[in-house]
N, CA, C and O of each residue as an XYZ file, in Angstrom:
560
protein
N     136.919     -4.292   -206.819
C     136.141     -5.244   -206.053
C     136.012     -6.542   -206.848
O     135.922     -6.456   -208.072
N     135.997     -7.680   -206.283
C     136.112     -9.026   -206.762
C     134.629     -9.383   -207.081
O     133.718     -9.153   -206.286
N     134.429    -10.036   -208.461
C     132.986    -10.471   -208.681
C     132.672    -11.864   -207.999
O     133.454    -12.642   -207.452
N     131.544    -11.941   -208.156
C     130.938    -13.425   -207.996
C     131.497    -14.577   -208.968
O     131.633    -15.735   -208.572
N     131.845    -14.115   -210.423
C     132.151    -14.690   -211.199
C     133.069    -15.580   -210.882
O     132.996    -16.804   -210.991
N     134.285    -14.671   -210.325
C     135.354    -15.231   -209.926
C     135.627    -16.159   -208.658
O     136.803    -16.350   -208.351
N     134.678    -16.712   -207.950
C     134.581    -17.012   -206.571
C     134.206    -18.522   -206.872
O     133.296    -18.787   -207.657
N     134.894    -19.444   -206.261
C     134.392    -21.072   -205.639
C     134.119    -21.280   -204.682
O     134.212    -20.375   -203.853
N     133.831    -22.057   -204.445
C     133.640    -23.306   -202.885
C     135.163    -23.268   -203.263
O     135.756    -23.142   -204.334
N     135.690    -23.482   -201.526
C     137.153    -24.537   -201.979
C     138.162    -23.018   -201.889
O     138.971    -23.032   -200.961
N     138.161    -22.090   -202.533
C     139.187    -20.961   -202.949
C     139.560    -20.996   -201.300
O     138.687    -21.273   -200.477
N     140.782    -20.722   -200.954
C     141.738    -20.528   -199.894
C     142.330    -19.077   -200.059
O     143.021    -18.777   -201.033
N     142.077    -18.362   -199.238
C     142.509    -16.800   -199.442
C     144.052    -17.101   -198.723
O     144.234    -17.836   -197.752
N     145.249    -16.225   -199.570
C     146.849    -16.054   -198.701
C     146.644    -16.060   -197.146
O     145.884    -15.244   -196.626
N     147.384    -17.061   -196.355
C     146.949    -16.497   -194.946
C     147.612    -14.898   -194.738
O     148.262    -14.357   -195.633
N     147.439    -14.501   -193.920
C     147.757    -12.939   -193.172
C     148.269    -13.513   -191.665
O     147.982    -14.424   -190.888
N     149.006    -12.632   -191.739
C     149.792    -11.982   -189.933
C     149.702    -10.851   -189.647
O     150.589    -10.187   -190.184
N     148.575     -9.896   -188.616
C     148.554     -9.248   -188.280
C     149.190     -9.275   -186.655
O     148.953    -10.080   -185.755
N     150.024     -8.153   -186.666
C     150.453     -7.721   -185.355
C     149.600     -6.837   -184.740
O     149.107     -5.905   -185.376
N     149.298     -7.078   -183.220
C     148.400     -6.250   -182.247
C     149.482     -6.118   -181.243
O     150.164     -6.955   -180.652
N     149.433     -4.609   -181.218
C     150.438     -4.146   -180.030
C     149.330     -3.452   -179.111
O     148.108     -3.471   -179.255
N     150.224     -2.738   -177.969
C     149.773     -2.245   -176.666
C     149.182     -1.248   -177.405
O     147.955     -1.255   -177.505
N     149.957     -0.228   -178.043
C     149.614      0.322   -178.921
C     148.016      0.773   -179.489
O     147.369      1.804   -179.306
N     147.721     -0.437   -180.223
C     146.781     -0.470   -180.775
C     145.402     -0.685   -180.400
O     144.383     -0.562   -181.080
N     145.599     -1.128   -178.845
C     144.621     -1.599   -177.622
C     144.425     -0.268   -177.443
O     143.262     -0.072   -177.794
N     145.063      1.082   -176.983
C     145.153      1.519   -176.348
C     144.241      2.875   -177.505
O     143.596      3.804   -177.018
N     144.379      2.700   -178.714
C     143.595      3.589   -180.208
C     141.956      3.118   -179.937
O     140.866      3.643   -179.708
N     142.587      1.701   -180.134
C     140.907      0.903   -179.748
C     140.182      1.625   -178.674
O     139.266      2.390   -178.975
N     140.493      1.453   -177.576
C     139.979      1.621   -176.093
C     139.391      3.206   -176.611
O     138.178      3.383   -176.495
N     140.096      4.154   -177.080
C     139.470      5.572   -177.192
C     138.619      5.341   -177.929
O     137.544      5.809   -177.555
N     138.583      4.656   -179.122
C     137.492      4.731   -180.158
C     136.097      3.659   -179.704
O     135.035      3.788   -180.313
N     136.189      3.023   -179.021
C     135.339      2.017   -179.069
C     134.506      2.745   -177.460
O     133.279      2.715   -177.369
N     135.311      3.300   -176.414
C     134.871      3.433   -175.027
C     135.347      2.596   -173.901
O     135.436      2.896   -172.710
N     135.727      1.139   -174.699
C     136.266     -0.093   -173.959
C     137.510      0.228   -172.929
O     138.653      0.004   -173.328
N     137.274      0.797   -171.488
C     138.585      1.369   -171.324
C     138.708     -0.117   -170.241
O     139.498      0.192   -169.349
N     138.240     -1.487   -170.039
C     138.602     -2.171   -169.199
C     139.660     -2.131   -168.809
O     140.427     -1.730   -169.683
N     140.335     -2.447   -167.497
C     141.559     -2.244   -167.282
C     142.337     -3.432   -168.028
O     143.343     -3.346   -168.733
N     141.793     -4.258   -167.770
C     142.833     -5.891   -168.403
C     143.178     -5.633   -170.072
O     143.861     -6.437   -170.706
N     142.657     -4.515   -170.618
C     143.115     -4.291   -171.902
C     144.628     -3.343   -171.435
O     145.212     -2.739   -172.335
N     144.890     -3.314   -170.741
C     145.842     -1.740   -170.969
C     146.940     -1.916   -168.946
O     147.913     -1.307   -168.500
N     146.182     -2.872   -168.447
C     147.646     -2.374   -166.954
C     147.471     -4.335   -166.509
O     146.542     -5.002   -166.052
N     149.122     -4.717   -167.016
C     149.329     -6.005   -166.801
C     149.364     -6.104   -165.527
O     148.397     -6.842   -165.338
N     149.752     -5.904   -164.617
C     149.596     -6.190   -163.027
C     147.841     -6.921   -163.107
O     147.417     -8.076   -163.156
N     147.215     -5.607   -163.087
C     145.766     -6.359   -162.950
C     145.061     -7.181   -164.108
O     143.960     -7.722   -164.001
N     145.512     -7.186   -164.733
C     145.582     -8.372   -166.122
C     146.283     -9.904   -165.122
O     145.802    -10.998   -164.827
N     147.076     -9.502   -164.968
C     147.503    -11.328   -164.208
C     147.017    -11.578   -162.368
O     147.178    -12.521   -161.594
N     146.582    -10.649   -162.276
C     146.106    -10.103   -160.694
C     144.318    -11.259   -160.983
O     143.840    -11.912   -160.055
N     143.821    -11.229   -162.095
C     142.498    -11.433   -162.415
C     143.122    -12.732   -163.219
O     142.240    -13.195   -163.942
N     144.270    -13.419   -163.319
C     144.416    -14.951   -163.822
C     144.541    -14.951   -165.385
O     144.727    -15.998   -166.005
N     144.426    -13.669   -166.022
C     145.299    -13.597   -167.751
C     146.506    -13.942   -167.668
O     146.923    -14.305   -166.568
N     147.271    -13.921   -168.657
C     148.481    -14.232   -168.654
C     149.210    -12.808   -169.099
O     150.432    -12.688   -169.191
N     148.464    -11.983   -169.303
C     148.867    -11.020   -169.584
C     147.552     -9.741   -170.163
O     146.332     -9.893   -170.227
N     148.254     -8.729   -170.453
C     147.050     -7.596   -171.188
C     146.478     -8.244   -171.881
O     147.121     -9.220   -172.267
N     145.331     -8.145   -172.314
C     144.614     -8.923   -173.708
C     143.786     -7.809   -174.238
O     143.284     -6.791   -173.761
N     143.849     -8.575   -175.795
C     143.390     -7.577   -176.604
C     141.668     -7.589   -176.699
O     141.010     -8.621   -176.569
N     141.259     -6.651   -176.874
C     139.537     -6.636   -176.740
C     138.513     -7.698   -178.053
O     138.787     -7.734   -179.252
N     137.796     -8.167   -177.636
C     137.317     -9.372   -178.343
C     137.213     -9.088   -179.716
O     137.555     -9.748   -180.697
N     136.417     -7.446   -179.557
C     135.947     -7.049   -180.726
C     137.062     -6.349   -181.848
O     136.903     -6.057   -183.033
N     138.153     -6.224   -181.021
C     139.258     -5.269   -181.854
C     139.980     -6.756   -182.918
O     140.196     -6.764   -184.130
N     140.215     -7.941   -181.833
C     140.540     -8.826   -182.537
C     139.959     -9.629   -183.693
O     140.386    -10.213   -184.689
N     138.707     -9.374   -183.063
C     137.444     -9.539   -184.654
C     137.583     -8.646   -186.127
O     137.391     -8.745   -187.339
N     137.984     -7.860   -185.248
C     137.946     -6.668   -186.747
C     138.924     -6.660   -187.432
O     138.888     -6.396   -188.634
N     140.030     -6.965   -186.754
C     141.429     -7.604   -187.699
C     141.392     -8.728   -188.328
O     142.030     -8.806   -189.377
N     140.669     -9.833   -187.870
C     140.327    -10.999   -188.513
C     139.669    -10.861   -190.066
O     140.032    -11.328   -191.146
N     138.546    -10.011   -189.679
C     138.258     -9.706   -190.958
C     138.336     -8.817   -191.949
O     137.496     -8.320   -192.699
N     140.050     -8.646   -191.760
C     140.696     -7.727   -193.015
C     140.970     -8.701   -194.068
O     140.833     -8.473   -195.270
N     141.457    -10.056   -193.431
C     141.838    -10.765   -194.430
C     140.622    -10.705   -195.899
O     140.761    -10.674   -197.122
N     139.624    -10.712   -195.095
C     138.382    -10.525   -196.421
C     137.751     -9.624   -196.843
O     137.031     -9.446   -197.826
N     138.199     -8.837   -195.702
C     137.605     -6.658   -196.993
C     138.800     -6.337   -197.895
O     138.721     -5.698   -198.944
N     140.202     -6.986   -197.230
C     141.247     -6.366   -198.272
C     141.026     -7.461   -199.670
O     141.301     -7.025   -200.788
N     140.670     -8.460   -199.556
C     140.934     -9.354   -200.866
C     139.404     -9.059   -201.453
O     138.950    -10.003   -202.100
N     138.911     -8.396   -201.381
C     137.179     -8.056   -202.127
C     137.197     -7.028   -202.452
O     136.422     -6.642   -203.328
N     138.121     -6.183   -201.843
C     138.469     -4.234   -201.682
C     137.502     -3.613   -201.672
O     137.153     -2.876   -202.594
N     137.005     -3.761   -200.825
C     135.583     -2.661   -200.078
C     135.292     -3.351   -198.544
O     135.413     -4.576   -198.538
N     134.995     -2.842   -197.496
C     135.242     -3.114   -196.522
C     133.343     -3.095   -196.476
O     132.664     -4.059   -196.122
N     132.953     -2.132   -196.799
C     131.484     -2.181   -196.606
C     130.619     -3.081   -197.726
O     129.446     -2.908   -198.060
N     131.582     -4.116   -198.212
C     130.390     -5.362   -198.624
C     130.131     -6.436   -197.912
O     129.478     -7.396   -198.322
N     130.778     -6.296   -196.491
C     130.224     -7.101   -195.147
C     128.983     -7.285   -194.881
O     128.360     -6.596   -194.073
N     128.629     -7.992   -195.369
C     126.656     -8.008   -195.440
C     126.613     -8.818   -193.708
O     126.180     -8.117   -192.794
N     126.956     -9.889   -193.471
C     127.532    -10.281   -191.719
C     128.502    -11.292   -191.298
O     128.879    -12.296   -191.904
N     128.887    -10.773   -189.969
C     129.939    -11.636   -189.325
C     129.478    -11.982   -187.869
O     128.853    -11.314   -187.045
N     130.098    -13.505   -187.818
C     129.882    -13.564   -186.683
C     131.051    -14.640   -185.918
O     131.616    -15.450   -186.653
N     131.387    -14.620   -184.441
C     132.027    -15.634   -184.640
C     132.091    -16.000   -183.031
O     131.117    -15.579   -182.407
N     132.928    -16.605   -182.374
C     132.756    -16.848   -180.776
C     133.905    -17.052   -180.372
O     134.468    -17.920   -181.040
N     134.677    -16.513   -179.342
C     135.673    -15.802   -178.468
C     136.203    -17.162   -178.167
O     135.417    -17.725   -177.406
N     137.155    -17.860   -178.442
C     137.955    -18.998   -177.769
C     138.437    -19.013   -176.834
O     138.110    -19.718   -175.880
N     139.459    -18.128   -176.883
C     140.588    -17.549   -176.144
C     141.086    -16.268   -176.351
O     141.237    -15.770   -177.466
N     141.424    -15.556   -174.962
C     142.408    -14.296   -174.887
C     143.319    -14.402   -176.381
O     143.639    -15.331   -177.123
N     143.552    -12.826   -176.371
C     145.157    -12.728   -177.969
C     145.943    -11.835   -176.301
O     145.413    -10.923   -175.666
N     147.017    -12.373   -176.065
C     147.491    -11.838   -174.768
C     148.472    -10.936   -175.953
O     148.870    -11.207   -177.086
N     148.589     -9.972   -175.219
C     149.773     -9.031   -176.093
C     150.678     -7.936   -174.854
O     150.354     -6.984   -174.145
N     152.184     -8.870   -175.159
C     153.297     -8.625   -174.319
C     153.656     -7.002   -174.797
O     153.542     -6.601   -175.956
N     154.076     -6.237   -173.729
C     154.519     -4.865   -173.607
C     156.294     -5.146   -174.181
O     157.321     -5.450   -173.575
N     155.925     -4.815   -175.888
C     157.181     -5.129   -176.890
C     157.207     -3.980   -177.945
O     156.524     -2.970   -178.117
N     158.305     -4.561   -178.599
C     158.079     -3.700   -180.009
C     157.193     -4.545   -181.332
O     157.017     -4.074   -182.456
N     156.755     -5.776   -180.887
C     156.197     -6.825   -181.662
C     154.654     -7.014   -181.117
O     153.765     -7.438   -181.856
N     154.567     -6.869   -180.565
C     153.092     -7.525   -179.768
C     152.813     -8.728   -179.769
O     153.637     -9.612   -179.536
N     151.267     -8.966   -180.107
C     151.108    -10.551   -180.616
C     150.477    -10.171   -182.234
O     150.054     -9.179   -182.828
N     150.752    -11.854   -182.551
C     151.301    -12.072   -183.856
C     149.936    -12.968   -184.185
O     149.888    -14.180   -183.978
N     148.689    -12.084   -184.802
C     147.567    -12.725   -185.342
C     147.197    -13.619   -186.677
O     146.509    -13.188   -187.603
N     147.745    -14.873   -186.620
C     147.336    -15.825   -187.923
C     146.005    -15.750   -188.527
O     145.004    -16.087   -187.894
N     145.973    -15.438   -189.399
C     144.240    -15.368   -189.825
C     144.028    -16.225   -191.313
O     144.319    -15.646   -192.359
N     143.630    -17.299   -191.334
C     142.786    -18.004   -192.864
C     141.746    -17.983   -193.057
O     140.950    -17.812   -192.134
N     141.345    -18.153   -194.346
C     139.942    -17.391   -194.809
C     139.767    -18.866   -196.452
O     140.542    -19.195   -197.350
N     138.598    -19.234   -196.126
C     138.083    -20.015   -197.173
C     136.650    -19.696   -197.499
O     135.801    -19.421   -196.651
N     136.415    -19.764   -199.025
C     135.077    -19.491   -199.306
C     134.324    -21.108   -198.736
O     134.874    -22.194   -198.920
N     133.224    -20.956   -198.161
C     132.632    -22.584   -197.251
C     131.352    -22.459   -198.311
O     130.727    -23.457   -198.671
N     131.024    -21.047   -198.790
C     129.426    -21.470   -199.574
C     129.471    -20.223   -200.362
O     129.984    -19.136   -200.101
N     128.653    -20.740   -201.636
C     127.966    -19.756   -202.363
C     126.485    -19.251   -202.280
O     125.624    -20.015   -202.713
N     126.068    -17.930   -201.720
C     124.492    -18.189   -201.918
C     124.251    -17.292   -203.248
O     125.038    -16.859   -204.090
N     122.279    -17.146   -203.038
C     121.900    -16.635   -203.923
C     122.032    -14.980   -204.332
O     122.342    -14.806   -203.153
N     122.062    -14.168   -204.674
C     122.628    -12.425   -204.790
C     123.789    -12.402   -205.090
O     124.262    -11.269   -204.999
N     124.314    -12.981   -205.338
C     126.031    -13.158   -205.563
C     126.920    -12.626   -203.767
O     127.843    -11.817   -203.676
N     126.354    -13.276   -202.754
C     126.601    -13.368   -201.992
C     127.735    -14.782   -201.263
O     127.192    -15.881   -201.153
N     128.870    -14.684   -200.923
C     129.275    -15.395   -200.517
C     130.021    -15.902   -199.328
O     130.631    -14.902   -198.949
N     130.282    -16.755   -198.626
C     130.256    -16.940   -197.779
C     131.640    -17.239   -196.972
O     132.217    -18.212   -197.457
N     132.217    -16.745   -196.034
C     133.735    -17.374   -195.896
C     133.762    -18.086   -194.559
O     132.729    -18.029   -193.893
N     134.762    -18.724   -194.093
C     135.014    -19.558   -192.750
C     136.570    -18.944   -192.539
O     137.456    -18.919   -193.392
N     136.648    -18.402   -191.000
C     137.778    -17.972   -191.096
C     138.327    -18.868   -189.678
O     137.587    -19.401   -188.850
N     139.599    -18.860   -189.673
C     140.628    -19.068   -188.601
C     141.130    -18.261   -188.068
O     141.743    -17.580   -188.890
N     141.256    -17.866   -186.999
C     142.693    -16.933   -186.619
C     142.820    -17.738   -185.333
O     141.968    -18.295   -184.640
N     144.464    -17.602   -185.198
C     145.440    -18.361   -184.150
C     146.656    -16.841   -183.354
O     146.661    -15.647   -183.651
N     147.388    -17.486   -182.482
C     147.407    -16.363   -181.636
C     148.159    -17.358   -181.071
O     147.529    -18.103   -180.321
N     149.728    -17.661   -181.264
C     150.884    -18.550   -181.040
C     149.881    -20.186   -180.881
O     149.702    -20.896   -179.891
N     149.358    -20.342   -182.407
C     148.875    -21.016   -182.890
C     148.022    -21.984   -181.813
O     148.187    -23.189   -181.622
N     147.132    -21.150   -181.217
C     146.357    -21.761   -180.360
C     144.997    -20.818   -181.052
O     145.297    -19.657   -181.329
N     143.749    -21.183   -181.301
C     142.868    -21.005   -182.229
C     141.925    -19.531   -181.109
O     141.141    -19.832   -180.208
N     142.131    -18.643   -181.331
C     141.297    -17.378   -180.611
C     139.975    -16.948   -181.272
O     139.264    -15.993   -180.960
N     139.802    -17.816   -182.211
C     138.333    -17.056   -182.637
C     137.943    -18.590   -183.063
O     138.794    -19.298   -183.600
N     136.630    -19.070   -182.802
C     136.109    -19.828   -183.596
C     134.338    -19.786   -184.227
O     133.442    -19.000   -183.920
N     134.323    -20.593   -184.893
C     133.256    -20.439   -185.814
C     133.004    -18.890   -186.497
O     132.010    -18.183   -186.329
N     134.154    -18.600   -187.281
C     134.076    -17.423   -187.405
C     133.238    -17.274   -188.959
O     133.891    -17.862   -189.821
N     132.364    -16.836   -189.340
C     131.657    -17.306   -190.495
C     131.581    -15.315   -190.951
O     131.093    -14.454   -190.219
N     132.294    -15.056   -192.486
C     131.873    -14.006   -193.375
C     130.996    -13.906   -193.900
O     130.930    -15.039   -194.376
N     129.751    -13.170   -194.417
C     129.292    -13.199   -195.389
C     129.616    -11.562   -196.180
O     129.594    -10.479   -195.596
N     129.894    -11.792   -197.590
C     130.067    -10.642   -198.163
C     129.419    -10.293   -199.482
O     129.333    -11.227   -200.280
N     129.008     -9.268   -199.808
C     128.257     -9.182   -201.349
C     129.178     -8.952   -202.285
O     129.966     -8.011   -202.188
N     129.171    -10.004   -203.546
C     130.074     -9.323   -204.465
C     129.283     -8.575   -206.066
O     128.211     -8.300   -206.605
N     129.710     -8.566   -206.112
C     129.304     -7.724   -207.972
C     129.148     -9.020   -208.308
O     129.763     -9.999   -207.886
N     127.732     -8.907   -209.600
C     127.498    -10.055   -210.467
C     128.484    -10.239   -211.223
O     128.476    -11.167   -212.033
C-alpha cells in the first residue's frame, strides 16, 4: 500500500483502458439485481433512443475506480466516491466491447493522511463520468 509520504498535489496516475463487454453487464446484472433490460437486449436499448446496450452507471463507476485501488493496493482504503453520470458507455455485441479511458490525479491533500483524487473516464473519448472525486486513506 502507498504512503502519504509519497503522494503530491499534481501526481498524474498511468492512464488505464478498461474493456466492458456484454459479458460483463451480464456478471454485473446477477450480482448487483440490476436486470434492466437496456443493459442486456439491444432491440429495446435503441427501441428507448440508446444507441445501443449500455453499461450500468454503477458497474462503470466501479471500473473507474480501479485505476486508484490498484495504484494504492487495497481496494478497501476508499474512504468516498462520488461522481455524476454524463453519458451512456454503449457496449457493441463484440469480442472487444467498449473501451473505458480512465485518468486519475491527486487534486488535494487532507488531514489523516487522506487524499484526494479527480478522475476522468471517456468512452470513444466523449467524457462518461464527470466530477468524479476519490477520496482514499493512506498509511502515514
Amino acid at each position: 500500500m502507498k504512503s502519504f509520504t509519497d503522494v503530491y498535489v499534481g501526481i498524474e496516475l498511468p492512464e488505464r483502458e478498461f474493456a466492458i463487454t456484454r459479458a460483463d453487464l451480464i456478471r454485473y446484472a446477477g450480482a448487483s439485481g440490476d436486470f434492466n433490460v437496456i443493459h442486456w437486449n439491444e432491440r429495446v436499448a435503441r427501441e428507448v433512443g440508446l444507441p445501443n446496450v449500455i453499461a450500468h452507471g454503477m458497474f462503470t463507476m466501479g471500473v473507474a475506480v480501479r485505476i486508484v485501488t490498484e495504484w494504492v493496493g487495497d481496494p478497501s482504503s476508499v474512504v468516498e466516491y462520488s461522481c455524476r453520470f454524463t453519458r451512456p458507455v454503449p457496449v457493441p455485441d463484440d469480442n472487444v466491447g467498449a473501451l473505458l479511458t480512465v485518468n486519475a490525479k491527486v487534486a488535494e491533500l487532507l488531514p489523516d493522511s487522506q487524499v484526494v483524487f479527480s478522475l476522468s473516464a471517456t468512452c470513444d473519448s466523449v467524457a462518461v463520468l464527470g466530477k468524479a472525486r476519490v477520496v482514499v486513506q493512506l498509511l502515514s
